[in-house]
MDTraj code that builds the backbone (N, CA, C; nanometers):
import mdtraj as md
import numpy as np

residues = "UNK UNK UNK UNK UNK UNK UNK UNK UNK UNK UNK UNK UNK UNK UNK UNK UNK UNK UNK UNK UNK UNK UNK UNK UNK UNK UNK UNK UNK UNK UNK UNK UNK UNK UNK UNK UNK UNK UNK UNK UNK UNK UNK UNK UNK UNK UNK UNK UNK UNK UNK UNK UNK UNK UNK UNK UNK UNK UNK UNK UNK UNK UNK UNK UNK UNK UNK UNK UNK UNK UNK UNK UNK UNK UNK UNK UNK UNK UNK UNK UNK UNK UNK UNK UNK UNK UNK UNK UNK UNK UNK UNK UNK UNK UNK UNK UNK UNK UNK UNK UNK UNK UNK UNK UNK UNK UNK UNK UNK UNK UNK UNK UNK UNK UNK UNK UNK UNK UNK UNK UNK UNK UNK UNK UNK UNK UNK UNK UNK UNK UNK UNK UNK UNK UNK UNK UNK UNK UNK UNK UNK UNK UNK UNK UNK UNK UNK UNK UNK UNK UNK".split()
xyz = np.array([
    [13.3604, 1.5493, 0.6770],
    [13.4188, 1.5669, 0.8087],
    [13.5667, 1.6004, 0.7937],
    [13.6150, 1.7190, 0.8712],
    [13.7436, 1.7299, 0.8478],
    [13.8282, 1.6953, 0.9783],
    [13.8910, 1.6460, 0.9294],
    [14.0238, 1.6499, 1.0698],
    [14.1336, 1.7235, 1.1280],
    [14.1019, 1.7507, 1.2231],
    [14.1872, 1.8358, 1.2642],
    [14.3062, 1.8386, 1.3253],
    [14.4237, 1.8896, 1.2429],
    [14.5606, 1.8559, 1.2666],
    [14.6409, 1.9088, 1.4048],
    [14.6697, 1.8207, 1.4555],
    [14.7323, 1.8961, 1.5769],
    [14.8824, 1.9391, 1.5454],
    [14.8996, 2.0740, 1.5593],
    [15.0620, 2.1544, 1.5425],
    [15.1297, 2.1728, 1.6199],
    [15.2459, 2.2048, 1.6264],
    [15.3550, 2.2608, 1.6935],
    [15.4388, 2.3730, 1.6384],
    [15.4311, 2.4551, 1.7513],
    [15.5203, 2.6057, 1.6872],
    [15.6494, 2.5616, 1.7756],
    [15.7039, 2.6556, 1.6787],
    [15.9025, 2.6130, 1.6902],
    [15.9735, 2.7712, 1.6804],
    [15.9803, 2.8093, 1.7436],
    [16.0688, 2.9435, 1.7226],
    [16.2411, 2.9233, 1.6857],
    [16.2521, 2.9411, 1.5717],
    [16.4054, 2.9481, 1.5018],
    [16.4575, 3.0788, 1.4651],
    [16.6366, 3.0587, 1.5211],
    [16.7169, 3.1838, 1.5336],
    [16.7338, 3.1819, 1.3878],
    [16.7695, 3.3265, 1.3680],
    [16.7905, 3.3281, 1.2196],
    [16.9244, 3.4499, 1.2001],
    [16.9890, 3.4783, 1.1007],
    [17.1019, 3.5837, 1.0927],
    [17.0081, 3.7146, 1.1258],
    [17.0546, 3.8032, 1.2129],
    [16.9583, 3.9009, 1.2202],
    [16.9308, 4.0086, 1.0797],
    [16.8093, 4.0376, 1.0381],
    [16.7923, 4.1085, 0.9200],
    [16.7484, 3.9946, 0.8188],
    [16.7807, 3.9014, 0.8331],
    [16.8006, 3.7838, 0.7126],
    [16.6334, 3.6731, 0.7145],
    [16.5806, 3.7113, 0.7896],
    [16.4544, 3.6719, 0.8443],
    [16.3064, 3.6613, 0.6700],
    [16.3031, 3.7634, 0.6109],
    [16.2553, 3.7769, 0.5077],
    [16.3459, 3.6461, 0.4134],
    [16.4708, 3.6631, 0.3946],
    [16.5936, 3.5860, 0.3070],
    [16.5161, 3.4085, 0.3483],
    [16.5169, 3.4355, 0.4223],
    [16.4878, 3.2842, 0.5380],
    [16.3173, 3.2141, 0.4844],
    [16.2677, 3.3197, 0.5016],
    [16.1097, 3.2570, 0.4664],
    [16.0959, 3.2330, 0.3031],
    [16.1457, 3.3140, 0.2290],
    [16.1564, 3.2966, 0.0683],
    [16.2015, 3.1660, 0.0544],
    [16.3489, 3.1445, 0.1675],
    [16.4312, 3.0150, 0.0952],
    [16.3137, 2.8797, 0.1355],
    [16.2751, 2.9016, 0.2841],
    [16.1638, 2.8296, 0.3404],
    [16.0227, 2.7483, 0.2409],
    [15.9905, 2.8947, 0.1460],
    [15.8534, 2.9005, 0.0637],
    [15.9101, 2.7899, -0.0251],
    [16.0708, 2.8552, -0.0917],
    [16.0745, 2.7626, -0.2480],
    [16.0942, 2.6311, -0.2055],
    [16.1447, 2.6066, -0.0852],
    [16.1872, 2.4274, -0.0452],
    [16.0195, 2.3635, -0.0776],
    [15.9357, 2.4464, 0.0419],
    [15.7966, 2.3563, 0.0303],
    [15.7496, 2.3534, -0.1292],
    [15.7868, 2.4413, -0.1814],
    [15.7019, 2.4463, -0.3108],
    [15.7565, 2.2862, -0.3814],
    [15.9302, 2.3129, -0.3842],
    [15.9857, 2.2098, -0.4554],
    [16.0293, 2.0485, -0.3910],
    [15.9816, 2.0317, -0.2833],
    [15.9912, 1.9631, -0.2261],
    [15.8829, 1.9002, -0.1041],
    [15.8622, 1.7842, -0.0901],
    [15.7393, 1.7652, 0.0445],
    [15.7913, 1.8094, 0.1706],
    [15.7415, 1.9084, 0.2484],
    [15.8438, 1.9714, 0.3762],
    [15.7023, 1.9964, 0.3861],
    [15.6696, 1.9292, 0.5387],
    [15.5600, 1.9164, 0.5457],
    [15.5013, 2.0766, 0.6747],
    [15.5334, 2.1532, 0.6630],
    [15.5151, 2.2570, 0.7461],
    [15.4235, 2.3397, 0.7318],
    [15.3138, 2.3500, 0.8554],
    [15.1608, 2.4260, 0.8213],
    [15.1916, 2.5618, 0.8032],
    [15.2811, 2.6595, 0.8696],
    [15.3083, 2.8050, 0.8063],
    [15.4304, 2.8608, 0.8703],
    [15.4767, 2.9870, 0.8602],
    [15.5733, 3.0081, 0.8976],
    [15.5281, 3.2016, 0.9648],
    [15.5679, 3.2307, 1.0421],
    [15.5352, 3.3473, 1.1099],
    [15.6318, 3.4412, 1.0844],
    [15.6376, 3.5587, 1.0682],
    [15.7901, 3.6238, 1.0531],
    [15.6962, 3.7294, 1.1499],
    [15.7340, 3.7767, 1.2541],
    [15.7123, 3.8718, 1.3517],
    [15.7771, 3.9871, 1.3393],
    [15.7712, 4.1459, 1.2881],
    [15.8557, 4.2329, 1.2706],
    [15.9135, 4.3091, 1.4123],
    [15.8527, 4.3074, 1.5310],
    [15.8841, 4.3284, 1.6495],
    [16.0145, 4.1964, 1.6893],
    [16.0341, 4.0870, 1.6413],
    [16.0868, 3.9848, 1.7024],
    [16.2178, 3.9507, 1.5893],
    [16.3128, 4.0893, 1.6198],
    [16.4306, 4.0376, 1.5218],
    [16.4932, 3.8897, 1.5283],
    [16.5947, 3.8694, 1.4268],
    [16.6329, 3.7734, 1.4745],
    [16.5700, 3.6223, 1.4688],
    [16.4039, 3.6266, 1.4376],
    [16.3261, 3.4611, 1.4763],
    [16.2258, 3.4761, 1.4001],
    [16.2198, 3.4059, 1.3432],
    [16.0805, 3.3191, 1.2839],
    [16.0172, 3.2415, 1.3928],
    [15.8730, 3.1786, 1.3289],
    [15.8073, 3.1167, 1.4120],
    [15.7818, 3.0309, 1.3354],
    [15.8397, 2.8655, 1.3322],
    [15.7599, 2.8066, 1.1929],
    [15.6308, 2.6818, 1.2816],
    [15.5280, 2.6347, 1.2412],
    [15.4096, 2.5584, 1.2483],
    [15.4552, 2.4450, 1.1754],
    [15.4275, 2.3222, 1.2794],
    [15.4749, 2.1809, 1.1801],
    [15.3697, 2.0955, 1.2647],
    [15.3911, 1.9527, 1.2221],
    [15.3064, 1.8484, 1.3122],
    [15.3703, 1.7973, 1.3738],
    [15.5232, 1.8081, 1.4168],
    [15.6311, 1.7868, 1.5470],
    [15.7208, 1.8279, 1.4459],
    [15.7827, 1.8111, 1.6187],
    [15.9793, 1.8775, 1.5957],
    [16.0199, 1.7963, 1.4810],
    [16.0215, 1.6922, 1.4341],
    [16.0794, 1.6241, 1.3379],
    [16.1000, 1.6958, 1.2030],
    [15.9655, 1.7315, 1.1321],
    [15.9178, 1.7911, 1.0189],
    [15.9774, 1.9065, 1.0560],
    [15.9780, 1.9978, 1.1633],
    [16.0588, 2.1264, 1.1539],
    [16.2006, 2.1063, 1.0969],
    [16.2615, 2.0320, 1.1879],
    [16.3815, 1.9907, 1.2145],
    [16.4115, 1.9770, 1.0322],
    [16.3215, 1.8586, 0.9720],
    [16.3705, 1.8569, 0.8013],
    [16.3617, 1.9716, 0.7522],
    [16.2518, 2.0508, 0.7817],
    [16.2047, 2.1661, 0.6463],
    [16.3431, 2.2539, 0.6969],
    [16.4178, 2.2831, 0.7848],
    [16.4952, 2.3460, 0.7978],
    [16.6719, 2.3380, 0.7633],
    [16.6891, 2.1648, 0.7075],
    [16.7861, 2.1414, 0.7113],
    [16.8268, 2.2069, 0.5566],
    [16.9900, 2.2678, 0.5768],
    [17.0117, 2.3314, 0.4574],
    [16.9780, 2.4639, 0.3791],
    [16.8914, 2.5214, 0.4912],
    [16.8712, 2.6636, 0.4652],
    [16.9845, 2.7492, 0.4959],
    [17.0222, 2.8427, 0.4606],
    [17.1117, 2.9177, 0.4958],
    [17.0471, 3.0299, 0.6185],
    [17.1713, 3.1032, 0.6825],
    [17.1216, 3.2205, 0.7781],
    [17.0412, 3.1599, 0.8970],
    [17.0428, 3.0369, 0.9089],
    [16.9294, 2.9946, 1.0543],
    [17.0981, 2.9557, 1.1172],
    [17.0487, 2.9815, 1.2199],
    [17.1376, 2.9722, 1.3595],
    [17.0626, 2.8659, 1.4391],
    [17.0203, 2.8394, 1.4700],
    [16.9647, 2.7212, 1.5643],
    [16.7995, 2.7490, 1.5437],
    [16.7540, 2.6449, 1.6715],
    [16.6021, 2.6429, 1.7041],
    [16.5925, 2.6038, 1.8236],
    [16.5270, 2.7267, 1.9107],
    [16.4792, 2.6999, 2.0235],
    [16.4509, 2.6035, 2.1213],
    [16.5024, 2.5637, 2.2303],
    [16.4619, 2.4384, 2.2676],
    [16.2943, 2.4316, 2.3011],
    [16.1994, 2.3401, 2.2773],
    [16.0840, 2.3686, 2.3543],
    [16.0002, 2.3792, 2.2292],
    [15.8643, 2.4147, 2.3029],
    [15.7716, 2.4619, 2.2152],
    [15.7200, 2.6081, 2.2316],
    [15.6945, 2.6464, 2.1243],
    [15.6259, 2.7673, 2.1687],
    [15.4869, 2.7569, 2.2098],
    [15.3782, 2.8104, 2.2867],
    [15.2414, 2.8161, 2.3283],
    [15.1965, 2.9047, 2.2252],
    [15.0844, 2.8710, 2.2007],
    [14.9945, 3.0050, 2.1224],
    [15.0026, 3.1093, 2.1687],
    [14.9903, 3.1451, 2.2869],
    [14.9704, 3.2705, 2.4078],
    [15.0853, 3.3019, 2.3405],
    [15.2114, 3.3122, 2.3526],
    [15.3480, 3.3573, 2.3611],
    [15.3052, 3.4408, 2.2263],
    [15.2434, 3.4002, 2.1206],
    [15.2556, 3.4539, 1.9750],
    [15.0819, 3.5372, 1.9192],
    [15.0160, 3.4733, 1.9953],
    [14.8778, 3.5779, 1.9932],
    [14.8628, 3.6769, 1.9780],
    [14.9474, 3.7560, 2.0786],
    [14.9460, 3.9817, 2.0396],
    [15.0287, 4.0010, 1.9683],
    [15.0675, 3.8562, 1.8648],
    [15.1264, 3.9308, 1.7561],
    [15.0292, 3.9247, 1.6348],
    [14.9327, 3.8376, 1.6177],
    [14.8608, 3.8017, 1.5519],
    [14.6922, 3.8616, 1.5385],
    [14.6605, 3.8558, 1.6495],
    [14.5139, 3.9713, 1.6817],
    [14.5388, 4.0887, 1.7084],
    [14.5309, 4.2123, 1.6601],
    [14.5123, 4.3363, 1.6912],
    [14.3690, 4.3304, 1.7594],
    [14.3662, 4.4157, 1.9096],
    [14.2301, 4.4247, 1.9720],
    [14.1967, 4.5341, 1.9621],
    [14.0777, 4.5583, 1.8967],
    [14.0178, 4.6987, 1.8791],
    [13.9567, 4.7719, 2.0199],
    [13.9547, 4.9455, 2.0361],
    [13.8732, 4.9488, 2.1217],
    [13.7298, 5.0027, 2.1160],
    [13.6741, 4.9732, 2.0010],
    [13.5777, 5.0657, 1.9077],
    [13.4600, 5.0010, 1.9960],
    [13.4489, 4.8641, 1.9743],
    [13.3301, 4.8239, 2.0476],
    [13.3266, 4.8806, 2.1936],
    [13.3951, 4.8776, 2.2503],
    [13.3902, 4.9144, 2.3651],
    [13.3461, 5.0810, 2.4104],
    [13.3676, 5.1480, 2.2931],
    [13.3413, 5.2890, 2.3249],
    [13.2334, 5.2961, 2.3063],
    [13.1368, 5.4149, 2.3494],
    [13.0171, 5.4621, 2.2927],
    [13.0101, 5.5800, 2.3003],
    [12.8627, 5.6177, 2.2621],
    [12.8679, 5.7355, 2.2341],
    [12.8177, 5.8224, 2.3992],
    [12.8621, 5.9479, 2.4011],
    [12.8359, 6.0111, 2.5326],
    [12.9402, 5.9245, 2.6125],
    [13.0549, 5.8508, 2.5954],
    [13.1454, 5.8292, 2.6961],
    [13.2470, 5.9263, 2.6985],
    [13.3079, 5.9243, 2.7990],
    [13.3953, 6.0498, 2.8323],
    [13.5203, 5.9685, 2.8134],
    [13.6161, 5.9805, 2.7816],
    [13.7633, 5.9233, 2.7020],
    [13.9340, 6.0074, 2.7536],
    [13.9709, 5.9687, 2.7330],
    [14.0909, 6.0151, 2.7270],
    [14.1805, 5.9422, 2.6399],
    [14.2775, 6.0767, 2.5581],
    [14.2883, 6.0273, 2.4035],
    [14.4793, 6.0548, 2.4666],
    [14.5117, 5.8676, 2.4315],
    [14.5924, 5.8574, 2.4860],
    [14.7123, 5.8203, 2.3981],
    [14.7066, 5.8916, 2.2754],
    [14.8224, 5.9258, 2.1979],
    [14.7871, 6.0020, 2.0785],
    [14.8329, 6.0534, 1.9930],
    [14.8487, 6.1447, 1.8798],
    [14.8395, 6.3307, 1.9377],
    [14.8391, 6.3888, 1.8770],
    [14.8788, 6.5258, 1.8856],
    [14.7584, 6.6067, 2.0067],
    [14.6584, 6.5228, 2.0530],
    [14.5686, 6.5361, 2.1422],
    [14.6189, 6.4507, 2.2739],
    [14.7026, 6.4118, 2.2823],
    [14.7382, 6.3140, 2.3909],
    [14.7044, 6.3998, 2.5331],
    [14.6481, 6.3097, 2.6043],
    [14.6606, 6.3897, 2.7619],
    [14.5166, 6.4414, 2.8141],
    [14.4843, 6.4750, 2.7163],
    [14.3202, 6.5145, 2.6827],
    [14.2107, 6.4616, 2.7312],
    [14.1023, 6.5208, 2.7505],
    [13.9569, 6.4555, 2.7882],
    [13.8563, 6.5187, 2.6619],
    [13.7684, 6.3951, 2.6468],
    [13.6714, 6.4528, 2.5376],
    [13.5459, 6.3405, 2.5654],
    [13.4508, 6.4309, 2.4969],
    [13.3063, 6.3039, 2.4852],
    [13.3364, 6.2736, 2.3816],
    [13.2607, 6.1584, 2.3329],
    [13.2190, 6.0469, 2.2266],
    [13.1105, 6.1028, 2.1965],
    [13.1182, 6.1754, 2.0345],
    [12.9892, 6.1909, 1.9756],
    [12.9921, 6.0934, 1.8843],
    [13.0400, 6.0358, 1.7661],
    [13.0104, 5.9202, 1.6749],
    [13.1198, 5.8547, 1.6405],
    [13.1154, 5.6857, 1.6692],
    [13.1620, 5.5621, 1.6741],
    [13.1727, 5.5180, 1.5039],
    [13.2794, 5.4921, 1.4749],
    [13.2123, 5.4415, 1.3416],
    [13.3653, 5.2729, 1.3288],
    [13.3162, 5.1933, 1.3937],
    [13.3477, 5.0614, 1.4339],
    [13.4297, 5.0048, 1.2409],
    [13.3786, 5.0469, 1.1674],
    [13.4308, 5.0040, 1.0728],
    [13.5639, 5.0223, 1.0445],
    [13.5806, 5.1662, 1.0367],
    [13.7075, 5.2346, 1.0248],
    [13.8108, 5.2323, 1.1390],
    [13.7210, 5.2165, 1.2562],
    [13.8137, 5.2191, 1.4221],
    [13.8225, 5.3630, 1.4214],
    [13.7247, 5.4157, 1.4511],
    [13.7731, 5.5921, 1.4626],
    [13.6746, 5.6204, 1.5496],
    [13.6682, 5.7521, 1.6064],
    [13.5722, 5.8072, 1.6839],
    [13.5549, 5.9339, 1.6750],
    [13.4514, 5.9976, 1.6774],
    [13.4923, 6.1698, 1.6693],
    [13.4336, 6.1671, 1.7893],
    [13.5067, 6.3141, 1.8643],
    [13.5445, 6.3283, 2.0191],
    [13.5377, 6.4619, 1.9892],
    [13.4535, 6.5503, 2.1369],
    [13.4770, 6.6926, 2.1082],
    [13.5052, 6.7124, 2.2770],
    [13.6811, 6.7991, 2.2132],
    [13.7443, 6.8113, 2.3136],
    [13.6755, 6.8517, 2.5012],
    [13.7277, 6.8318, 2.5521],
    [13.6589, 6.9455, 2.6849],
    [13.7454, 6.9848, 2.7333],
    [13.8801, 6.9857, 2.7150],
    [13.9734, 7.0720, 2.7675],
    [13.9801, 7.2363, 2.6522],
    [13.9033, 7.2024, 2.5596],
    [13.8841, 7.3255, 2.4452],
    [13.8487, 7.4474, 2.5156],
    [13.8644, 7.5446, 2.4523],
    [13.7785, 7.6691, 2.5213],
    [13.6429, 7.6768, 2.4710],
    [13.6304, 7.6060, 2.3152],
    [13.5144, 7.6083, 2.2379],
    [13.4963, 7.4546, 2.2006],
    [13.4024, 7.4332, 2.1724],
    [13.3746, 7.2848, 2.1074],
    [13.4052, 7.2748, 1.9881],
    [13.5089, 7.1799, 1.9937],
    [13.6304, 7.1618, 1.8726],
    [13.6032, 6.9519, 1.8515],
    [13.5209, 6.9264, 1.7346],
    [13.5195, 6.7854, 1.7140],
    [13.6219, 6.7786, 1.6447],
    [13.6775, 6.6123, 1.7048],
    [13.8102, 6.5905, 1.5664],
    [13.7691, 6.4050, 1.5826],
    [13.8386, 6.3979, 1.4594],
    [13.8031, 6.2417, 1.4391],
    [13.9822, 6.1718, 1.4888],
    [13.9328, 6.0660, 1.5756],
    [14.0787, 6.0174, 1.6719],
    [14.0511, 5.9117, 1.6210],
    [14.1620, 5.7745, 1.5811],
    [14.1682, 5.6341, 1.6300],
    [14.1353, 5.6043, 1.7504],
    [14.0772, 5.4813, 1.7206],
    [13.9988, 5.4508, 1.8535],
    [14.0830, 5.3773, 1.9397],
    [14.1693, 5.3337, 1.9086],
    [14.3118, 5.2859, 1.9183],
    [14.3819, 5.3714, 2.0481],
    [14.3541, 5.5059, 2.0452],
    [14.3960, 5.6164, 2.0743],
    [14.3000, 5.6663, 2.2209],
    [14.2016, 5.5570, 2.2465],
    [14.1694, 5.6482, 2.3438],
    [14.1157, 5.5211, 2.4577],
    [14.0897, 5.6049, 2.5398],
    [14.0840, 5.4783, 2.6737],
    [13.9399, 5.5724, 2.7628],
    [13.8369, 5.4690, 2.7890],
    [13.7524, 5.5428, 2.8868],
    [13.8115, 5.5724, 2.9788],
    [13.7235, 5.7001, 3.0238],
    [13.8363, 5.7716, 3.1940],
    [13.6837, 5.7559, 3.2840],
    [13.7406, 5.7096, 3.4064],
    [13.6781, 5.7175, 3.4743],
    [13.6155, 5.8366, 3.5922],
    [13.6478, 5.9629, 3.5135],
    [13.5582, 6.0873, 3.5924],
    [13.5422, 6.1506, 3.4069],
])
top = md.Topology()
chain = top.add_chain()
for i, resn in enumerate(residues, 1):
    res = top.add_residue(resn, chain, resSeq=i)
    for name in ("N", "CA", "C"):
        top.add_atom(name, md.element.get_by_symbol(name[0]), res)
traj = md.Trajectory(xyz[None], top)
């Protein structure tokens, strides 16, 4: 039977750029020392902050004392929600099929309408043959890239 630890995320300011500098110094403390902290997040959209995981503010509060380049820590907690769309990428592969009509809503086709001839969910891709073409032109799109249209 395992038990399951209840955490707390802590968002800490850091020198901006210095964020990588920060998690290294972070890694060698836990290695060389008991700093009891479940992981640490470095977000590349979120200059400036780490996200570190502890079992309360306390244990943050130690694993952090004496690092260089941290500027403070957030008052509060962070929610999971707040840090989720940084962590799950949502595919839209399942959702497509084949014979759906799409609109391919970025790369060098942007703007576009096309059917869905083959899904291939592994890769996240789709091949799509245009209908704004004069001729039937298949190209293989990220699936990432396209959104059902509704006409």
């Amino acid at each position: 039977m395992s038990q399951e630890i209840k955490s707390h995320l802590f968002a800490v300011r850091t020198t901006g750029g210095q964020e990588k500098v920060v998690m290294n110094l972070l890694q060698n403390k836990i290695k060389t020392s008991k700093v009891s902290l479940l992981s640490v997040l470095l977000v590349d959209n979120l200059k400036g902050y780490i996200v570190l995981e502890a079992k309360d503010a306390n244990a943050a509060f130690d694993a952090l004392q004496g690092i260089r380049h941290i500027r403070g820590q957030l008052r509060g907690e962070l929610e999971f929600k707040d840090i989720e769309g940084y962590l799950v990428t949502k595919s839209n592969a399942p959702q497509i099929a084949i014979d759906n009509v799409v609109e391919i809503i970025g790369g060098p086709f942007k703007g576009m309408k096309a059917t869905v001839t083959r899904v291939d969910n592994d890769k996240q891709e789709a091949t799509v043959i245009l209908l704004d073409a004069p001729y039937q032109l298949p190209v293989t799109v990220d699936s990432n890239y396209l959104k059902i249209s509704s006409a």
